[in-house]
PyMOL Python script that loads the backbone (N, CA, C, O; Angstrom):
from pymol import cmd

cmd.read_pdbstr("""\
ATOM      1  N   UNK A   1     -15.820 159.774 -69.395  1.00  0.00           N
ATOM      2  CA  UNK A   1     -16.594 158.618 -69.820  1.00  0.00           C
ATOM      3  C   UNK A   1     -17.186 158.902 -71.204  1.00  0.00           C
ATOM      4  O   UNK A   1     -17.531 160.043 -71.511  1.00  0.00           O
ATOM      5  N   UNK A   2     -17.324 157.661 -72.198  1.00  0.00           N
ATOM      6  CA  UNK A   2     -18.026 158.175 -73.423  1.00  0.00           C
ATOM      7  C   UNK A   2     -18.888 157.224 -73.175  1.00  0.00           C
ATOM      8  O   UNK A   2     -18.766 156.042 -72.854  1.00  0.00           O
ATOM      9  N   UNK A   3     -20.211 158.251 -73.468  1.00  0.00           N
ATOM     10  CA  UNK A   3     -21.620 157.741 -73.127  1.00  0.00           C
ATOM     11  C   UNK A   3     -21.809 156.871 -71.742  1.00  0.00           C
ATOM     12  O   UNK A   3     -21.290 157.179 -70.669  1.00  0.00           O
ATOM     13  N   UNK A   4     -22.617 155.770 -71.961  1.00  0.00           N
ATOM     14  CA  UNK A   4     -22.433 155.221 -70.748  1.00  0.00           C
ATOM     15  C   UNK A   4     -22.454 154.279 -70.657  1.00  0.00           C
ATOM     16  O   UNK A   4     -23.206 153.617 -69.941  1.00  0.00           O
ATOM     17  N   UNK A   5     -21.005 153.645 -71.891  1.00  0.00           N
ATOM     18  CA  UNK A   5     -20.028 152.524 -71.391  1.00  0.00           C
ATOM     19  C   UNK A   5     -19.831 152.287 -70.140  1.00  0.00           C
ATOM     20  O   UNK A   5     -19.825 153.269 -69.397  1.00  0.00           O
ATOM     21  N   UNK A   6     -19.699 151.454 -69.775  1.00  0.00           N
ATOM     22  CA  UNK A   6     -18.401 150.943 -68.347  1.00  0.00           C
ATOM     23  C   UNK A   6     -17.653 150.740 -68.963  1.00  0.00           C
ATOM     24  O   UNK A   6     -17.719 150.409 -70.147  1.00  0.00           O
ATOM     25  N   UNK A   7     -16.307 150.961 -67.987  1.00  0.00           N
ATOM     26  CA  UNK A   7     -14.856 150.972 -68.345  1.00  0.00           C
ATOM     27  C   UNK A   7     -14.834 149.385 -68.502  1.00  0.00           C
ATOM     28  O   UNK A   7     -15.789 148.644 -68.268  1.00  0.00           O
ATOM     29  N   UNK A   8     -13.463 148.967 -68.978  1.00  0.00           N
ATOM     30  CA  UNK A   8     -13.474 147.225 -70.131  1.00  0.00           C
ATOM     31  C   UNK A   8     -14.024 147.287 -71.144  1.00  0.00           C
ATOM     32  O   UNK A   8     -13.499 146.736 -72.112  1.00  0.00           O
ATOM     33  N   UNK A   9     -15.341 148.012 -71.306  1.00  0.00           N
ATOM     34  CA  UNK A   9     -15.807 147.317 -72.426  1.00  0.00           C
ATOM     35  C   UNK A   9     -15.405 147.192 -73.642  1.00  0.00           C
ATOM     36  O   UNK A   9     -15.010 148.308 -73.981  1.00  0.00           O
ATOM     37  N   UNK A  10     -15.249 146.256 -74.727  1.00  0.00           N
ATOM     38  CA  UNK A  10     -14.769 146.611 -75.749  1.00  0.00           C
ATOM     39  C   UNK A  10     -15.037 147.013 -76.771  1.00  0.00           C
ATOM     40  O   UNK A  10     -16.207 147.144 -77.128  1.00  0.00           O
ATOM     41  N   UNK A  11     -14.041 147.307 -77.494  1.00  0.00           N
ATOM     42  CA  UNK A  11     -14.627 148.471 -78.750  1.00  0.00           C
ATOM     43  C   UNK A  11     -13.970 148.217 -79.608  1.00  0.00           C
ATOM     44  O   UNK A  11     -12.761 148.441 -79.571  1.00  0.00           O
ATOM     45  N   UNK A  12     -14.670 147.582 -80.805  1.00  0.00           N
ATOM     46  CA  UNK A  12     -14.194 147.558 -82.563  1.00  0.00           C
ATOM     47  C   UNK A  12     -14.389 148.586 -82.982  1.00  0.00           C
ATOM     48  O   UNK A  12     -15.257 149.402 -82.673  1.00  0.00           O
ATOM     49  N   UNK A  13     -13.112 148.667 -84.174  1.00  0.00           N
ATOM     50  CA  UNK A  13     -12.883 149.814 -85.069  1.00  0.00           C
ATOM     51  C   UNK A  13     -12.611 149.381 -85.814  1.00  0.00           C
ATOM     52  O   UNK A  13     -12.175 148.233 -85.730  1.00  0.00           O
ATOM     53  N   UNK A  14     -12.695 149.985 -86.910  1.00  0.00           N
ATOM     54  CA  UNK A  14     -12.028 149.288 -88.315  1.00  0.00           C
ATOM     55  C   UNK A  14     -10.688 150.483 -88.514  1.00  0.00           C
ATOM     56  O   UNK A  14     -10.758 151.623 -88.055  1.00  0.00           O
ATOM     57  N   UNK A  15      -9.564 149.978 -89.245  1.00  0.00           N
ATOM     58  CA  UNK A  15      -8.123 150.470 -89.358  1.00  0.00           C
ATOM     59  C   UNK A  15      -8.431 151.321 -90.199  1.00  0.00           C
ATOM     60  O   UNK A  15      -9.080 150.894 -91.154  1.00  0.00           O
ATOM     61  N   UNK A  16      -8.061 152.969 -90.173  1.00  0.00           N
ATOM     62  CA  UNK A  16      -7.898 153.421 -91.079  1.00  0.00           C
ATOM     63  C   UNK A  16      -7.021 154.870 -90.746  1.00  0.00           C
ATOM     64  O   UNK A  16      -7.282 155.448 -89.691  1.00  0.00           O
ATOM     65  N   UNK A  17      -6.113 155.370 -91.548  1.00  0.00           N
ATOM     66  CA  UNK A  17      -5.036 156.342 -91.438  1.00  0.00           C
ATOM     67  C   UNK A  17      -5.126 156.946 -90.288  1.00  0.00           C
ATOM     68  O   UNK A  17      -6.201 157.498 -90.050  1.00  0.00           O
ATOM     69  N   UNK A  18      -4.103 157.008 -89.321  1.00  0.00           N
ATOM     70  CA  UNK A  18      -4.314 157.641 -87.768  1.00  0.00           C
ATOM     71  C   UNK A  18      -4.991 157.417 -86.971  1.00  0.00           C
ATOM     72  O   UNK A  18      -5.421 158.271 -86.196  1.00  0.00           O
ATOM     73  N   UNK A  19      -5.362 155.851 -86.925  1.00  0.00           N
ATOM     74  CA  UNK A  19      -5.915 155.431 -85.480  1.00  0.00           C
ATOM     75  C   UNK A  19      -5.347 155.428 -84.314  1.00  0.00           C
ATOM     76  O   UNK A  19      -5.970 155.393 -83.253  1.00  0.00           O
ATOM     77  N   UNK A  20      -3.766 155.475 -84.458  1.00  0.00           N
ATOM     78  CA  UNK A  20      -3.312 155.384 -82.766  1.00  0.00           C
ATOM     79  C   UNK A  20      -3.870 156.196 -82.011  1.00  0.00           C
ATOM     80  O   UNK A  20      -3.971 155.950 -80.809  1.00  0.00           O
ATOM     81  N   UNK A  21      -4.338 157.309 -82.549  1.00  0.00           N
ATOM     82  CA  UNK A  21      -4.253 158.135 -81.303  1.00  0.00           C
ATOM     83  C   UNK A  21      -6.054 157.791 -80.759  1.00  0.00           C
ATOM     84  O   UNK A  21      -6.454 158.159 -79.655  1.00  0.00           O
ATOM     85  N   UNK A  22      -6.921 157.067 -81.730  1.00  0.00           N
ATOM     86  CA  UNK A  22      -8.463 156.052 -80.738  1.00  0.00           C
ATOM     87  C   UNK A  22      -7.878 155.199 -79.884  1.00  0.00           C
ATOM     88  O   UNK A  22      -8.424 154.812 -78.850  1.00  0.00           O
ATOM     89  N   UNK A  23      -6.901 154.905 -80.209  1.00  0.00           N
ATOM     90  CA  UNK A  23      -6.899 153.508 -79.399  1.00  0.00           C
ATOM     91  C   UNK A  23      -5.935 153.950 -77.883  1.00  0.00           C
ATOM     92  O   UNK A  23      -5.697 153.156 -76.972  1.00  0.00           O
ATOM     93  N   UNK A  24      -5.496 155.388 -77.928  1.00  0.00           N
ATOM     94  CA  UNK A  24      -5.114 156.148 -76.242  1.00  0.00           C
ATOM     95  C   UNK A  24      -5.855 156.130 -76.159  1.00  0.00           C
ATOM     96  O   UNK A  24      -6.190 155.260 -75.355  1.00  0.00           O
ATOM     97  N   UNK A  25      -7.435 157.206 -76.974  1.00  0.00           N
ATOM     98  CA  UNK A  25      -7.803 157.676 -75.527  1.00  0.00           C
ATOM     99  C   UNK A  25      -9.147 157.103 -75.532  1.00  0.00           C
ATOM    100  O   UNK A  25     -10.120 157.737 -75.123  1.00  0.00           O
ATOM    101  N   UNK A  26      -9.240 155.470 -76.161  1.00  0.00           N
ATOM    102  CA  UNK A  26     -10.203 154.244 -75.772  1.00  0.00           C
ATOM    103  C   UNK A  26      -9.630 153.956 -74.582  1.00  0.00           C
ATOM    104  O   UNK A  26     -10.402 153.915 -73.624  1.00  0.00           O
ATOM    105  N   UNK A  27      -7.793 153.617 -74.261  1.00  0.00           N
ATOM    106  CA  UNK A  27      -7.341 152.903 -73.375  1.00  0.00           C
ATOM    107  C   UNK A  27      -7.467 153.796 -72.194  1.00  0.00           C
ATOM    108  O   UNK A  27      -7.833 153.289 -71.134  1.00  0.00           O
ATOM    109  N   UNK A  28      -7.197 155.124 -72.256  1.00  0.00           N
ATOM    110  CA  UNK A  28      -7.487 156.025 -71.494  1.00  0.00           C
ATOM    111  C   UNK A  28      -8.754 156.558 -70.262  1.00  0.00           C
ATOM    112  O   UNK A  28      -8.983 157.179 -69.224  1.00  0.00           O
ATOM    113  N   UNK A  29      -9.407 155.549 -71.619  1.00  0.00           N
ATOM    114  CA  UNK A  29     -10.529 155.850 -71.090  1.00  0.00           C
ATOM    115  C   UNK A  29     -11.361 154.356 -70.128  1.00  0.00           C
ATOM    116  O   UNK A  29     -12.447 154.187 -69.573  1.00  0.00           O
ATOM    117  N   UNK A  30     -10.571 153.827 -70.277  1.00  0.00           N
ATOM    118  CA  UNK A  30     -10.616 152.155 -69.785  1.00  0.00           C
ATOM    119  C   UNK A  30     -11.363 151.439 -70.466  1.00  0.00           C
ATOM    120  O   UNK A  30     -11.986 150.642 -69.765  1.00  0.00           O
ATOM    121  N   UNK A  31     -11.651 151.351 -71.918  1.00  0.00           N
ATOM    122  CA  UNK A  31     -12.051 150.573 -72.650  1.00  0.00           C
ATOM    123  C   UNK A  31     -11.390 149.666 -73.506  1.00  0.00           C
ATOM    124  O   UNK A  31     -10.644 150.347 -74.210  1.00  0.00           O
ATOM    125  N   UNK A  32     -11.267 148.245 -73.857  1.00  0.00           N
ATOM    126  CA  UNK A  32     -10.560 147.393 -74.802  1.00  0.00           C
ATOM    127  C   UNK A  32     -10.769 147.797 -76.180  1.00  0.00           C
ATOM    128  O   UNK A  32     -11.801 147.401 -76.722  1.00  0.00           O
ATOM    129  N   UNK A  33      -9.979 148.503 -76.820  1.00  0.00           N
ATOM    130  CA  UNK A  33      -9.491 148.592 -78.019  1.00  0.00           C
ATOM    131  C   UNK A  33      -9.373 147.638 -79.087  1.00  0.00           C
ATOM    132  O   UNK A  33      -8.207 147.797 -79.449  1.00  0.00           O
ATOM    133  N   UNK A  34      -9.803 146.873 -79.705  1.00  0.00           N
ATOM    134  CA  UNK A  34      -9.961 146.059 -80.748  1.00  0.00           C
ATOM    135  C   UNK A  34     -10.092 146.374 -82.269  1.00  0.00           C
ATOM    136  O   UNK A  34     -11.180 146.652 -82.773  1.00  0.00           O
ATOM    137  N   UNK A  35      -8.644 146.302 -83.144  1.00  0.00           N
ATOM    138  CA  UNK A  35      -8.700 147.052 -84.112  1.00  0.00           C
ATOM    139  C   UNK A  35      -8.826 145.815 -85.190  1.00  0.00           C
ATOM    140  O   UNK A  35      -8.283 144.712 -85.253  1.00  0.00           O
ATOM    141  N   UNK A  36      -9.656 146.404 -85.895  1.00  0.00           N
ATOM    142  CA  UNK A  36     -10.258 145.409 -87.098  1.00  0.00           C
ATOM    143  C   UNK A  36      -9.031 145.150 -88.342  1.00  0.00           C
ATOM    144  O   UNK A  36      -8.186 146.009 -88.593  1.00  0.00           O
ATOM    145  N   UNK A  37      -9.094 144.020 -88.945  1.00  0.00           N
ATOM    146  CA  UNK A  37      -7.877 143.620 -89.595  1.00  0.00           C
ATOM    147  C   UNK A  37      -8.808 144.411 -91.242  1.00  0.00           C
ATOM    148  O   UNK A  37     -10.023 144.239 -91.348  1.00  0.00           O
ATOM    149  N   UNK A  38      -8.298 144.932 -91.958  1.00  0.00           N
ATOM    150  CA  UNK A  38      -9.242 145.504 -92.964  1.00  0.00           C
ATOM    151  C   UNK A  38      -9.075 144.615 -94.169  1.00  0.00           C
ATOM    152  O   UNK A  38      -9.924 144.833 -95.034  1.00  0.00           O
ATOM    153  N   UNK A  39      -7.999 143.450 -94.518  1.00  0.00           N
ATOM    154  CA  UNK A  39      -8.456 142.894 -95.422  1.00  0.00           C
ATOM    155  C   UNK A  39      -9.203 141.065 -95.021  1.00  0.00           C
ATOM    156  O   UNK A  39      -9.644 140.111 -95.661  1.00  0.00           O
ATOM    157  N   UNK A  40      -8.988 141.396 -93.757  1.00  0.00           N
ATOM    158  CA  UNK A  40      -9.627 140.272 -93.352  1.00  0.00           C
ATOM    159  C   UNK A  40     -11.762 140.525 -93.000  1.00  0.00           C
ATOM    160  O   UNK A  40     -12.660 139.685 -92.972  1.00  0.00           O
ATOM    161  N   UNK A  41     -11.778 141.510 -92.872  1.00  0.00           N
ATOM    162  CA  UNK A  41     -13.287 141.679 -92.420  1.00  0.00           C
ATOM    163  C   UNK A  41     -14.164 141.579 -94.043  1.00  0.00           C
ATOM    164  O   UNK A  41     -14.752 142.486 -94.631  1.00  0.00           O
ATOM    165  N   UNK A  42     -14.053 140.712 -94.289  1.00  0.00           N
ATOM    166  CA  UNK A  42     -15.291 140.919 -95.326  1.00  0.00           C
ATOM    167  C   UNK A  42     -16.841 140.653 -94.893  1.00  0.00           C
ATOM    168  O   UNK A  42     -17.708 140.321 -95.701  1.00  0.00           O
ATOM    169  N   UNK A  43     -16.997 140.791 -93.907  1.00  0.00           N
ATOM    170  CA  UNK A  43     -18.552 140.899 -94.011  1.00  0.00           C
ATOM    171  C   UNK A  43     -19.207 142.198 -94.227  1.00  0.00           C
ATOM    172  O   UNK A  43     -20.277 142.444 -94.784  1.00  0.00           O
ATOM    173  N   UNK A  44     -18.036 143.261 -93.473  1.00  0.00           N
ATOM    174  CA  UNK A  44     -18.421 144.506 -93.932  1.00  0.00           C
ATOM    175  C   UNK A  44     -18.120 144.827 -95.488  1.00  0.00           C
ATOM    176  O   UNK A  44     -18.698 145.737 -96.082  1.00  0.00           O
ATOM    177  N   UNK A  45     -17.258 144.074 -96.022  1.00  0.00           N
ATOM    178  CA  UNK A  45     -16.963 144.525 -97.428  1.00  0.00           C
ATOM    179  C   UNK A  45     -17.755 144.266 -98.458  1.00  0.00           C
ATOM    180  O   UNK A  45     -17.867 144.812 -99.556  1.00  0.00           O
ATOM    181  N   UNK A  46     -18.433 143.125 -97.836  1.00  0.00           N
ATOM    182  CA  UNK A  46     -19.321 142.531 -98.844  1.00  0.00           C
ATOM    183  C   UNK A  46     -20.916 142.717 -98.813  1.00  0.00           C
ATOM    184  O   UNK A  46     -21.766 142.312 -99.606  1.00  0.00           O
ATOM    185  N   UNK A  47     -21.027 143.404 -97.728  1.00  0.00           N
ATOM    186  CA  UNK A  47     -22.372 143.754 -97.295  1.00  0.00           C
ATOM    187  C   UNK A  47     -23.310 144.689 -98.166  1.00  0.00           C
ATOM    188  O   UNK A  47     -22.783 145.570 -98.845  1.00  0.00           O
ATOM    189  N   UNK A  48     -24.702 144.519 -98.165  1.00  0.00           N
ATOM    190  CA  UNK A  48     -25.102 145.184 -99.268  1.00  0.00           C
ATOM    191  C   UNK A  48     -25.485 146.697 -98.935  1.00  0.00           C
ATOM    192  O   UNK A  48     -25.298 147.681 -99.649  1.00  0.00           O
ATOM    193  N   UNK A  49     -26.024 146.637 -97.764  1.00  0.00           N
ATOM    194  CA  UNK A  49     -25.755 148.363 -97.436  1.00  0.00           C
ATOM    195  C   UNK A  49     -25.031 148.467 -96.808  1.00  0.00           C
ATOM    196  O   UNK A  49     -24.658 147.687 -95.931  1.00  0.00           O
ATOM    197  N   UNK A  50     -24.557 149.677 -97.155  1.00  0.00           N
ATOM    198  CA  UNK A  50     -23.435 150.094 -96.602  1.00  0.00           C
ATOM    199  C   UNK A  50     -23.194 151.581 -95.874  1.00  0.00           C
ATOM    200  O   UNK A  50     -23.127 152.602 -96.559  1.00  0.00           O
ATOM    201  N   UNK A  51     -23.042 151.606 -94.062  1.00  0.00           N
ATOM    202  CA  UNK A  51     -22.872 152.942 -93.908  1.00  0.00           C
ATOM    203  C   UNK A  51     -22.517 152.684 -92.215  1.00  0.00           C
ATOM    204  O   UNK A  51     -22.291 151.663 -91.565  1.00  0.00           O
ATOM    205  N   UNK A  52     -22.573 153.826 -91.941  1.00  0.00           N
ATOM    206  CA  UNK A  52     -21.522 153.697 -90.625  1.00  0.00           C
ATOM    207  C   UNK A  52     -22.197 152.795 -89.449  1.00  0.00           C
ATOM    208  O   UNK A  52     -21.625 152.002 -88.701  1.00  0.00           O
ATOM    209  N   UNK A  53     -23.511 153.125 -89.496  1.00  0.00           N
ATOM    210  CA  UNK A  53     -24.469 152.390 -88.449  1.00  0.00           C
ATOM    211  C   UNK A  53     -24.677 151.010 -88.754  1.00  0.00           C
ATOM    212  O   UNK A  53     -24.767 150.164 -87.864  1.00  0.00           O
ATOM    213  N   UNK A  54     -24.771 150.705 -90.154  1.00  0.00           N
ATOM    214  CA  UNK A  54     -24.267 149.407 -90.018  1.00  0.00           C
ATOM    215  C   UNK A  54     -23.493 148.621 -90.251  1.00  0.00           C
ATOM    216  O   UNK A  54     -23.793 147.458 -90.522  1.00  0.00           O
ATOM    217  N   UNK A  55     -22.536 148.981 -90.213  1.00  0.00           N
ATOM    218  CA  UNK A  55     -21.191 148.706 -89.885  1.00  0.00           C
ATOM    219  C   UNK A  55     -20.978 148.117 -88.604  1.00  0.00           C
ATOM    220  O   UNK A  55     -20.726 147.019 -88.108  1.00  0.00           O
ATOM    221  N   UNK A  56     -21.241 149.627 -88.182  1.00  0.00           N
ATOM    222  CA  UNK A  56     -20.698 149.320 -86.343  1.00  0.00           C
ATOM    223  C   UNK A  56     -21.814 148.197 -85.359  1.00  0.00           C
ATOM    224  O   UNK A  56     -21.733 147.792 -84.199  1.00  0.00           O
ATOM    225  N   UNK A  57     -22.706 147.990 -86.326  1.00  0.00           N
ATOM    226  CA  UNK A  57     -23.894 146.509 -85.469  1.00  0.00           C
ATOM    227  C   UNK A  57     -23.113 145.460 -86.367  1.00  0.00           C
ATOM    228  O   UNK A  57     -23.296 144.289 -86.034  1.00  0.00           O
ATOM    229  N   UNK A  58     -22.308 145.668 -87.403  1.00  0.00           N
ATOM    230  CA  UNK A  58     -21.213 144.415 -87.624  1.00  0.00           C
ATOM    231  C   UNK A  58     -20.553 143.668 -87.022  1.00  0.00           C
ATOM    232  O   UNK A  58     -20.569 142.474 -86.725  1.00  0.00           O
ATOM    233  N   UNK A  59     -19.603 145.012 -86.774  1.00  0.00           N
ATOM    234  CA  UNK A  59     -18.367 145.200 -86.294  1.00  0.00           C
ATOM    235  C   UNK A  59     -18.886 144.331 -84.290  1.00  0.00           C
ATOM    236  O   UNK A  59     -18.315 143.460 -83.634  1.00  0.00           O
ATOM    237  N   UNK A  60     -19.915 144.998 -84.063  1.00  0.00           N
ATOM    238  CA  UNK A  60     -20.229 144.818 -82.683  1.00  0.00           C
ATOM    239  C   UNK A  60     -20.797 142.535 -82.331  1.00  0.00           C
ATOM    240  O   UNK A  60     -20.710 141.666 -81.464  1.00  0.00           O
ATOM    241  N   UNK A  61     -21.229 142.713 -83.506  1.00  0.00           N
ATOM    242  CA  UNK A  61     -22.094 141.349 -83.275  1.00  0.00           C
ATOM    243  C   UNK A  61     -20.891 140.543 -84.151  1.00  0.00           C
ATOM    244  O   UNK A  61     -20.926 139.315 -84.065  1.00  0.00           O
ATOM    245  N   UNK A  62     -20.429 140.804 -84.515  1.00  0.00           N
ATOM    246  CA  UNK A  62     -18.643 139.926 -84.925  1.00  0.00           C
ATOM    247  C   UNK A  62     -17.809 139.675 -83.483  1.00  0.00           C
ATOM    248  O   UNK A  62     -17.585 138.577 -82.973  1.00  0.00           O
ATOM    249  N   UNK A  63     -17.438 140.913 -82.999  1.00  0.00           N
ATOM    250  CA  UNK A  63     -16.845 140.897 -81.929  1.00  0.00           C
ATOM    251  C   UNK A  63     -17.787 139.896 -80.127  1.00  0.00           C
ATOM    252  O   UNK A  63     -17.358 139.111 -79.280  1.00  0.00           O
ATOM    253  N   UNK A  64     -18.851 140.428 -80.327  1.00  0.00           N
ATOM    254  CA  UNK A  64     -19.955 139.119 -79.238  1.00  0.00           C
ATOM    255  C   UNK A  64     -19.543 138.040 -80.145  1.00  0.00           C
ATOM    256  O   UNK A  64     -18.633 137.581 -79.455  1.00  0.00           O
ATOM    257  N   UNK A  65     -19.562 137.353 -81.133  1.00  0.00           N
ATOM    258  CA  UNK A  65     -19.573 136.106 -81.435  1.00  0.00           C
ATOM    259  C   UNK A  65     -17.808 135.575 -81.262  1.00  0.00           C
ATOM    260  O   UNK A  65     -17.429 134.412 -81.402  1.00  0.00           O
ATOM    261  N   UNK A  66     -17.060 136.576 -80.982  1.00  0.00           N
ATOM    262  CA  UNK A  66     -15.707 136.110 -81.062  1.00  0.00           C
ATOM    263  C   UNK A  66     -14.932 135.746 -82.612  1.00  0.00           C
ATOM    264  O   UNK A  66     -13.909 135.062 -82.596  1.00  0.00           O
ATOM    265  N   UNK A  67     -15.390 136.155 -83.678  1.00  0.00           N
ATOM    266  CA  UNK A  67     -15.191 135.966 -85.138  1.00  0.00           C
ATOM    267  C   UNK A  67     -14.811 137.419 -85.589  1.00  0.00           C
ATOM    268  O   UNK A  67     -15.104 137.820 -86.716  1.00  0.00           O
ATOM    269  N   UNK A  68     -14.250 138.075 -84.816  1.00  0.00           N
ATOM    270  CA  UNK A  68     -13.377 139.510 -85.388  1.00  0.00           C
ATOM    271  C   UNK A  68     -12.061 139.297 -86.007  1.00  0.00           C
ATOM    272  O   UNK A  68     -11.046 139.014 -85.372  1.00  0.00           O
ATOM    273  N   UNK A  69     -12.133 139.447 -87.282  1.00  0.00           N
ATOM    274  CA  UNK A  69     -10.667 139.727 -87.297  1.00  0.00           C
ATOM    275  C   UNK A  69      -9.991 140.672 -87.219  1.00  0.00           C
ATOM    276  O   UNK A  69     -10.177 141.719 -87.839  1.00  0.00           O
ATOM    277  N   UNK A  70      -8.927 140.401 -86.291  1.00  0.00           N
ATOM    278  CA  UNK A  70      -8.312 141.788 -85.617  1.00  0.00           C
ATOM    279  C   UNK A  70      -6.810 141.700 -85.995  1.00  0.00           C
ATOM    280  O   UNK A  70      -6.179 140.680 -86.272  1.00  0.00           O
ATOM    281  N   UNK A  71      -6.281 143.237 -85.941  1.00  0.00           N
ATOM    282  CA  UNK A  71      -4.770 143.534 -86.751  1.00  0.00           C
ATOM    283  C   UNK A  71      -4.316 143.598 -85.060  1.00  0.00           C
ATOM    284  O   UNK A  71      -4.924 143.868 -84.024  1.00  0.00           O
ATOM    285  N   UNK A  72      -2.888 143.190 -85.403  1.00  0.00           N
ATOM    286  CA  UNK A  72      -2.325 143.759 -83.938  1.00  0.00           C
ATOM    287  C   UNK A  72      -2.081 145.201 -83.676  1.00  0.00           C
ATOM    288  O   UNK A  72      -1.683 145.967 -84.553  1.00  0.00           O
ATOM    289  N   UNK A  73      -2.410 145.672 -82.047  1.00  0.00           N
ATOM    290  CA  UNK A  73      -2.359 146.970 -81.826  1.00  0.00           C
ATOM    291  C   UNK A  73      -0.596 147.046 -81.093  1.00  0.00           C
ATOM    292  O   UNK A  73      -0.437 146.637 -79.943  1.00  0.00           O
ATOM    293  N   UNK A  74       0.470 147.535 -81.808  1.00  0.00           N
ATOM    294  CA  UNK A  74       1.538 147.351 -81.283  1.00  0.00           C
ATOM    295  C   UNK A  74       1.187 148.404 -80.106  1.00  0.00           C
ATOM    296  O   UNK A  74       0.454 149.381 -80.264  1.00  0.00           O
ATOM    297  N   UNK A  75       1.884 148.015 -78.804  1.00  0.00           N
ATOM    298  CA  UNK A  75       2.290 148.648 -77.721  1.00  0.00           C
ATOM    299  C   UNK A  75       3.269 150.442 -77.981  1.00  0.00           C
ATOM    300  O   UNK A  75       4.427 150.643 -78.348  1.00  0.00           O
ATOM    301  N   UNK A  76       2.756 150.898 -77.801  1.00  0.00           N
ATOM    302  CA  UNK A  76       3.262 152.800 -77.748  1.00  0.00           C
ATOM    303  C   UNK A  76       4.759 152.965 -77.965  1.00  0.00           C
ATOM    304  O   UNK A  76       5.115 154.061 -78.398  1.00  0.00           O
ATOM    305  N   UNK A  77       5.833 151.907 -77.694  1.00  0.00           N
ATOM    306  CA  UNK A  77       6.940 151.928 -77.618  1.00  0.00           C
ATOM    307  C   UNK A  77       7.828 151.237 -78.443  1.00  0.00           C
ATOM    308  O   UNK A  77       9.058 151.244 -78.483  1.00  0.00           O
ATOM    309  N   UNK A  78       6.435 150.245 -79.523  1.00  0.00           N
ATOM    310  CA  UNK A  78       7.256 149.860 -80.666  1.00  0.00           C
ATOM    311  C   UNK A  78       6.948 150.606 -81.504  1.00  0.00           C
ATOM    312  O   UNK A  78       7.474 150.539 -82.615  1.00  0.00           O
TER     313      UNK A  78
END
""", "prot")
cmd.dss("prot")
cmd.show_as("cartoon", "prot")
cmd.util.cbc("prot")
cmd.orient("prot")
């Protein structure tokens, strides 16, 4: 378990070099994987501070409102 998620819950990330292997062991871990589209998210791009914590209350209150833009996560076998 990481932290003390319940399993489903979902989880934004933003795309960047070698994510497949978050998005095993998110799925692994029974959490929804939701990978951020990176030229589509400008709220983080445009935001005036900028750093990981707030980001991820971005990334999080984008995703509750249903206004994420998300890249597709191809399936392991394509």
């Amino acid at each position: 378990m990481i932290g003390d998620l319940p399993p489903g819950t979902p989880v934004a990330f933003e795309a960047a070099f070698g994510w497949g292997w978050l998005v095993e062991l998110l799925q692994e871990h029974g959490f929804e994987p939701h990978l951020v589209h990176p030229l589509q998210c400008k709220a983080i791009a445009s935001a005036r501070l900028k750093n990981d914590k707030v980001d991820a209350a971005t990334l999080a209150q984008l995703l509750r409102a249903d206004l994420l833009p998300e890249a597709w996560i191809a399936p392991l076998p394509v």
